[in-house]
KOLBATI-620689 format. One record per atom (N, C-alpha, C, CB): x, y, z; residue in three letters. Coordinates in steps of 0.1 Angstrom, whole numbers, padded with zeros to 4 digits, always signed. Glycine has a CB too. Layout:
N
XYZala
...
END
This chain:
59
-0400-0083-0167unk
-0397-0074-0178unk
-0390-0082-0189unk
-0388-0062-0174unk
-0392-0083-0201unk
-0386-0087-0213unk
-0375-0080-0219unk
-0396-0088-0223unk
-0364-0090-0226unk
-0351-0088-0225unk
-0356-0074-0234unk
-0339-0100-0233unk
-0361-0076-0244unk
-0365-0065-0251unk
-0370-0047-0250unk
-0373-0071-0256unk
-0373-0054-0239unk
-0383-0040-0235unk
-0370-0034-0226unk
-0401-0042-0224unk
-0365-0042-0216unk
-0350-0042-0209unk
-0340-0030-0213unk
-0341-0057-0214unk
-0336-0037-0230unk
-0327-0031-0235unk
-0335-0017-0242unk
-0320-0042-0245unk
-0349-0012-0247unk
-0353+0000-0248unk
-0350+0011-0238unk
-0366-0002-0250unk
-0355+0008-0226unk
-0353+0014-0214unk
-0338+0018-0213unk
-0357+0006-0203unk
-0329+0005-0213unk
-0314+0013-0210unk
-0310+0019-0225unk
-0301+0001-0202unk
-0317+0021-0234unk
-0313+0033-0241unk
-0319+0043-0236unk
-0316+0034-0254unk
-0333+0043-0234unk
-0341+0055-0228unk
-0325+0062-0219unk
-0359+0049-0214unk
-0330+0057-0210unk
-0316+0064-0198unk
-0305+0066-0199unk
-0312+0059-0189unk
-0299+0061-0213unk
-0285+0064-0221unk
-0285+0076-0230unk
-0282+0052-0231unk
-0294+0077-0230unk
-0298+0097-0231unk
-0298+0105-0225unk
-0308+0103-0232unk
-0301+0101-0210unk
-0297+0116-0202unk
-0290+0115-0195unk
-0305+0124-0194unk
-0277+0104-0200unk
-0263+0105-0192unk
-0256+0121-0199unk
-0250+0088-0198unk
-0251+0128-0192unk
-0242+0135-0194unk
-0231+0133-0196unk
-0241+0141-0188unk
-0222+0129-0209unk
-0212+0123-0213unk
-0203+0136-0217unk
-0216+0112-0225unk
-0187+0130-0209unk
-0178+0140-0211unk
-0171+0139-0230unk
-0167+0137-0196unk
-0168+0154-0227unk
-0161+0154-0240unk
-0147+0152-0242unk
-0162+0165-0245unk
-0144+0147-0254unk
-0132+0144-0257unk
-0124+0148-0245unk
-0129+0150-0270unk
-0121+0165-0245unk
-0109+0169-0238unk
-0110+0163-0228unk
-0107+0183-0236unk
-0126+0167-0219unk
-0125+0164-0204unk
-0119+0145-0203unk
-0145+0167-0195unk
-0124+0138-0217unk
-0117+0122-0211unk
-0101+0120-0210unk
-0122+0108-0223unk
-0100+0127-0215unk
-0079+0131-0220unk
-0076+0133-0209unk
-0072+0146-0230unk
-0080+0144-0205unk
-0075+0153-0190unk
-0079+0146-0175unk
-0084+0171-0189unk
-0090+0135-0176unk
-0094+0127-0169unk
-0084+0115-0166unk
-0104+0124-0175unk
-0080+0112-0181unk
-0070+0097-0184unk
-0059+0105-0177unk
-0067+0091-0203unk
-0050+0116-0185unk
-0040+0115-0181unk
-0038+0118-0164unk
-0033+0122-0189unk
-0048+0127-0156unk
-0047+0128-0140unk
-0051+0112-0135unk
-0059+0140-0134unk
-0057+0104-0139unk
-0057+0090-0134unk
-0041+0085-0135unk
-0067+0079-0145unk
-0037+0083-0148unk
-0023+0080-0153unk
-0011+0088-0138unk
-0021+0090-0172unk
-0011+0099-0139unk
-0002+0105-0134unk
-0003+0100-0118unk
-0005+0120-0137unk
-0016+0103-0111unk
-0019+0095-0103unk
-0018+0079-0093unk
-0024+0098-0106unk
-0016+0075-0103unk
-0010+0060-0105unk
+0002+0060-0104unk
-0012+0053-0116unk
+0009+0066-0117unk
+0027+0066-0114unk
+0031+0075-0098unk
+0036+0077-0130unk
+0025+0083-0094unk
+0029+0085-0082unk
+0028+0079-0069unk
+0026+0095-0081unk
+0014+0073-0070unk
+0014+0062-0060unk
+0024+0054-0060unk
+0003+0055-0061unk
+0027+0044-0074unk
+0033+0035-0073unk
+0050+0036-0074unk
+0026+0028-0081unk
+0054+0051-0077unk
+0065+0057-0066unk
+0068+0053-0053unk
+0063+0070-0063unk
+0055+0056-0048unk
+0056+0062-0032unk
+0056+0050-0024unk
+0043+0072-0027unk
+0045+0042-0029unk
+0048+0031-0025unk
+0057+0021-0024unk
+0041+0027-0028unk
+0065+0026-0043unk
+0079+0017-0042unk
+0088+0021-0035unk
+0085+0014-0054unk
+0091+0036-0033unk
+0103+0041-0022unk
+0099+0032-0012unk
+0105+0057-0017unk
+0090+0035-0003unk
+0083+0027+0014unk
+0089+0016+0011unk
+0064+0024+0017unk
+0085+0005+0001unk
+0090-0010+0002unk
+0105-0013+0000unk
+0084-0019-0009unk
+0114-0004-0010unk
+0123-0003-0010unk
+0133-0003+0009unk
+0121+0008-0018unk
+0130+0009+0013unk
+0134+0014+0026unk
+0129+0002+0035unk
+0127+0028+0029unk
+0117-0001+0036unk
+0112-0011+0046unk
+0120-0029+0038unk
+0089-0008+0045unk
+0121-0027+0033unk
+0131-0043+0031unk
+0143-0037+0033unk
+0130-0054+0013unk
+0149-0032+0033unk
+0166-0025+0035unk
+0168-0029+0046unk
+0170-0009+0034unk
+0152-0023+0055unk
+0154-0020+0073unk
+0157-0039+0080unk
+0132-0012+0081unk
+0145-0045+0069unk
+0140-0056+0075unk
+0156-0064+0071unk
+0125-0063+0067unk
+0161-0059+0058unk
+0171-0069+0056unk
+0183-0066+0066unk
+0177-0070+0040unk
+0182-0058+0072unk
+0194-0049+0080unk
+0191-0059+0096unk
+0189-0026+0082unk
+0181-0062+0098unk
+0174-0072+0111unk
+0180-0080+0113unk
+0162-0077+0112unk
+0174-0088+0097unk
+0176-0101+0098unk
+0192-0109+0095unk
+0167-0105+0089unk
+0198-0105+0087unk
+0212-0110+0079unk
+0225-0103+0089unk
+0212-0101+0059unk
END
C-alpha cells in the first residue's frame, strides 16, 4: 500500500470514530485526575506506614 493511499484510508476511518464531546472529555479528564490523586494517596499512606514499620525493625 502507498503512503498515500495509507493516509486516505485513515481518514476514511477517522469518520466513523465516534468522538466524545467537549463535556464528556472534561468529565472524562477530571474522573482520570481525581482518580490518580486518590491512588496516589493510598499508595502514599501504605509507603508511609510500611517504612515507619520497616524503620521500627531495623534502627
Amino acid at each position: 500500500m502507498k503512503p498515500v493511499e495509507y493516509l486516505k484510508s485513515i481518514k476514511t476511518e477517522l469518520k466513523h470514530v465516534s468522538w466524545p464531546t467537549k463535556k464528556q472529555a472534561m468529565a472524562f479528564s477530571v474522573i482520570v485526575v481525581v482518580i490518580s490523586v486518590a491512588t496516589s494517596l493510598y499508595l502514599g499512606f501504605f509507603d508511609f506506614i510500611f517504612s515507619k514499620i520497616l524503620e521500627f525493625f531495623v534502627l
